[in-house]
Structure formats: C-alpha cells, structure tokens
C-alpha positions in Angstrom: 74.6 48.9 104.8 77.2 50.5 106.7 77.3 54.2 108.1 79.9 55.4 110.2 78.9 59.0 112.7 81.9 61.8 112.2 80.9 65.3 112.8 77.0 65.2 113.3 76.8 63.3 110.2 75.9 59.5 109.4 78.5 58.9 106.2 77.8 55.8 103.9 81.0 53.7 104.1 80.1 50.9 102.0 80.1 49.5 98.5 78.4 51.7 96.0 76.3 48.0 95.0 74.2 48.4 98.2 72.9 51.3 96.6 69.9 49.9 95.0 68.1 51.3 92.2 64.7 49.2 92.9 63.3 52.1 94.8 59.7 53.3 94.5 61.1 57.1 95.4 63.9 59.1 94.8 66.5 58.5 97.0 69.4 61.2 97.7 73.4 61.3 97.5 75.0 64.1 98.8 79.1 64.6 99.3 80.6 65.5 102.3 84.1 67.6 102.9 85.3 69.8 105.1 84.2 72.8 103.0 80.7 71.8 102.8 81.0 71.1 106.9 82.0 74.4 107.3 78.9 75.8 105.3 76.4 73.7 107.2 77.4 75.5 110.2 75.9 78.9 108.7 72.6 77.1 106.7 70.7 75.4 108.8 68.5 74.6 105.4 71.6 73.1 104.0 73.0 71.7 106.8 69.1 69.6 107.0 70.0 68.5 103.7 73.0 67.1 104.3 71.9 64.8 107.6 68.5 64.0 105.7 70.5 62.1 102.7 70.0 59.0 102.3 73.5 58.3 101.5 76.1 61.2 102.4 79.8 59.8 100.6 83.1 61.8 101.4 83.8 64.3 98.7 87.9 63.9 98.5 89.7 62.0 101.6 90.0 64.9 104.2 86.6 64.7 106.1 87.5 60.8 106.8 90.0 62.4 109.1 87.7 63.7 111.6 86.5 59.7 112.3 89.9 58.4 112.3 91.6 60.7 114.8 88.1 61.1 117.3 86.9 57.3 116.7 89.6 55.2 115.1 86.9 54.7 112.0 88.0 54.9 108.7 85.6 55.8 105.9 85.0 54.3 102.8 86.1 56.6 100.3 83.4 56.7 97.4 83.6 60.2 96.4 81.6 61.7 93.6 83.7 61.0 90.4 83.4 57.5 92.0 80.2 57.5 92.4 79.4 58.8 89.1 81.8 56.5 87.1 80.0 53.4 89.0 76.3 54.7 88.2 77.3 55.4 84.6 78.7 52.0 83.8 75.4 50.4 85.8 73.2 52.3 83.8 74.8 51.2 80.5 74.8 47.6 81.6 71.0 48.0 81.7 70.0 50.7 79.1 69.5 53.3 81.3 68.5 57.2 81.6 70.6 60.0 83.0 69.3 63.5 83.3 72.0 66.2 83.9 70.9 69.4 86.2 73.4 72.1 85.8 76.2 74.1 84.5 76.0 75.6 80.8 74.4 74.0 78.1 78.4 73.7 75.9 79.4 71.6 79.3 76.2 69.7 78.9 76.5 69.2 75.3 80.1 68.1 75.7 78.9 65.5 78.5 76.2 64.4 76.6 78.7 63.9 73.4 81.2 61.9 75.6 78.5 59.4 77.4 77.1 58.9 73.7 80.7 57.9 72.2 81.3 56.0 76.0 78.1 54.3 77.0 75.9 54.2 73.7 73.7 52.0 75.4 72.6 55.3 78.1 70.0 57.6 76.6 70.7 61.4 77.9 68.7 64.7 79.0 70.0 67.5 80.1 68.9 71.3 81.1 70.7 74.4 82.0 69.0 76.1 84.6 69.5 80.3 84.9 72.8 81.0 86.6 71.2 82.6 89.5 71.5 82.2 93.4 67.8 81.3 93.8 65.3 80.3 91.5 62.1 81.4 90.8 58.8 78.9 91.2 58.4 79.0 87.6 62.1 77.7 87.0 61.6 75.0 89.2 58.8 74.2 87.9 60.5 74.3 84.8 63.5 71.9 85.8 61.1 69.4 87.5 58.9 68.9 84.4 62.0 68.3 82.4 63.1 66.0 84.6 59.8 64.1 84.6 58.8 64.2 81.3 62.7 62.2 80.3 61.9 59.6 82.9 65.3 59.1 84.0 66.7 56.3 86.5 69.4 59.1 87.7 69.6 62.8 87.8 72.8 64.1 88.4 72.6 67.9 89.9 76.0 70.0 88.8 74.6 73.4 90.6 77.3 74.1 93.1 76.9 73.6 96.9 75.1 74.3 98.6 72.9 75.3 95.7 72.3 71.7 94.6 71.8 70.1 97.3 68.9 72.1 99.1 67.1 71.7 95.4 67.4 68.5 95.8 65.8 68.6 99.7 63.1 70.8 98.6 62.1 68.9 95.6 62.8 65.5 96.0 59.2 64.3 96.3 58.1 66.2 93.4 61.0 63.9 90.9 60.7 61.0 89.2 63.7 59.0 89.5 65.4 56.2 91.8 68.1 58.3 92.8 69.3 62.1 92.8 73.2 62.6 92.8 74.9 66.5 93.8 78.4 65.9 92.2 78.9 69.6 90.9 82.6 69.5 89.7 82.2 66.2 87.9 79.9 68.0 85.1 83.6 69.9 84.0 85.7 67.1 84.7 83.8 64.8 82.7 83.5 67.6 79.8 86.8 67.9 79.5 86.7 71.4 81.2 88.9 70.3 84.2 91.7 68.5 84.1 91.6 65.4 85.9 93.9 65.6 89.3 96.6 62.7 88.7 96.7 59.7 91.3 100.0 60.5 92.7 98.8 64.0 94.4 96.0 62.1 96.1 98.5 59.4 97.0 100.6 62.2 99.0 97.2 63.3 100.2 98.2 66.9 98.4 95.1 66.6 96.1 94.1 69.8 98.1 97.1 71.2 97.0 96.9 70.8 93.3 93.1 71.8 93.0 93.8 75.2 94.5 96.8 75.5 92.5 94.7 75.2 89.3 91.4 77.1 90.7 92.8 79.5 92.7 89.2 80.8 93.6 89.1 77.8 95.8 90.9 79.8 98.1 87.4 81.1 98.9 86.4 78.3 100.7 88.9 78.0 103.1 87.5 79.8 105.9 85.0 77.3 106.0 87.6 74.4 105.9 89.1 76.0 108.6 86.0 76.2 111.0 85.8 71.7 110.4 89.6 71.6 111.7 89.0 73.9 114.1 85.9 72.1 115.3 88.1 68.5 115.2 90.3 70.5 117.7 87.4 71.0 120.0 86.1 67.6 120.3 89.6 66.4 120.9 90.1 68.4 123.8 86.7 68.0 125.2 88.0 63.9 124.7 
C-alpha cells in the first residue's frame, strides 16, 4: 500500500481495495484537512490519533497541497464521502453490517431509511450518543456494548472532530469490527440534511468556498486553516 509523508503525517494514497476487511482487529480511518491540522497543533491527544491511524485519507483536496508544493507528491484523493460510498456498496455486495455512531437519532433514522431503500442487502445499527463534549464512562460503556452486541463489519463515527476521532483512539481495542471510519459530515449529507456540493465548485477548487457560503459557522475554523498555510510557509523558507 502506498503512503505519502506531508506535514508530520503518513497519508494513504492508494485505492480504497487495499483496504482489507480480513482483519482480526479494528483497524482505523481518519480524514485529514487543513482544519483538523490546525487542531492537532493544540491536542496532543488528538494529534496521536491522527498519526496512529492506520489509514489517514484527505478530507477535501486542500491538504494534498502541502505535498505537492514541498515534495512534488500528489495525493490520492479518497475523501470521506468516497470512502463511505466505496464501503457501503462492498458491504452490500456481501451482506454486510454497518453501525452508525453519532448525530441525532431523526439523522440516523433518515440514514438508516435511505441504506434500506439503497443497499437492502446491508443490515443497520445505529445510536445517538449525549450531545456533550466528553462522555462519561458509563456512556462509553454504553456505545461500546451497542456496538458489540450488532456485530458490525464497519462502524462509522459522525461525532465531529476532534470528538470522533480520539473515541475512536481510546476505544479501539475495546470494538468489535474490522474497521472504524470518523466521516462526521457524511451522516447529514447522506440524510438528506446537507446538500451535496456540486462537481463544478470542486473542479474550480472553490469547494471551500461554497461550504462556507452554506455553513457560515465554518468560519470558525479558519484560524486553524490558517496556522496549516502558515506552517507550509515555514517549511518552504526553511527549503
């Protein structure tokens, strides 16, 4: 399998079919972007969970950008829609199980509804955790045994980063599954909550662009994207 080093982070850049689902644990796949960067600077925790992954894919096109201009390495871009559209279709190929982790229990319910009229073949759980910042041992108790007692091949986590992704770290050896997926704002899209950005913004590389434009409150998180272009600045000149 192919990884490529940008930033302090080993990124998968290969076809999603070298992911195997054969595995005797659970296996982790985490999204990287410039945001999530940024975050990793300030949590060490998350920043651990991140470069422990064992496959880290770009979430959007913009963190490839770092590789390209410092070592002339594109990455493959399997971002987490992609990833979960790929997963979905393998696991109704072969009568799979998909847990869901996350958001409210109408956005699961809608998810469930869609993957039932989509991919019959896929039996679904789901659980909607307490919209808190940090869980108590009960709760994650709580989510683990669900997870366990459905037996799924996949659990996807929808918790927001870096939320999802440190539950992941911290409890991966306690799931039962073949692989754990953090994909957070593919729960919405896939509920029909979000509207789906159309191909010709990405193609213009202005999917940024049109994302804030319908969430403004992603405005939030550019502080953080600014610290990863800043810090591309600073490895250039040190070059």
């Amino acid at each position: 399998m192919k990884f490529i080093e940008s930033m302090g982070f080993s990124v998968f850049s290969d076809d999603l079919e070298k992911i195997s689902l054969n595995r005797i644990d659970a296996g982790i796949l985490n999204t990287i972007s410039p945001n999530s960067y940024g975050i990793s600077t300030k949590d060490p925790l998350f920043q651990t969970a991140l470069k422990e992954s064992d496959f880290l894919v770009l979430d959007g096109v913009y963190f490839a950008l770092a590789s390209i201009v410092l070592k002339r390495k594109n990455i493959k871009q399997n971002n987490g829609l992609k990833v979960f559209k790929y997963f979905i279709r393998k696991l109704n190929k072969n009568n799979g199980r998909v847990f869901f982790l996350g958001s409210s229990l109408e956005t699961l319910e809608l998810i469930k509804s869609r993957l039932n009229q989509e991919y019959p073949n896929i039996s679904v759980g789901y659980m909607s955790p307490p919209f808190k910042q940090e869980f108590s041992e009960d709760e994650n108790s709580l989510m683990v045994e669900s997870i366990n007692r459905f037996k799924p091949d996949i659990v996807f986590l929808g918790m927001t980063c870096p939320k999802q992704e440190k539950w992941a770290y911290k409890h991966k050896k306690l799931i039962n599954t073949k692989l754990i997926c953090s994909i957070g704002a593919v729960f919405d899209w896939y509920a029909g909550r979000q509207k789906e950005i159309h191909p010709i913004w990405w193609k213009l590389k202005l999917g940024w662009l049109k994302r804030t434009i319908d969430r403004p409150e992603i405005l939030k998180r550019y502080p953080n994207i600014g610290i990863f272009f800043w810090h591309i600045l600073l490895k250039m000149f040190k070059h």
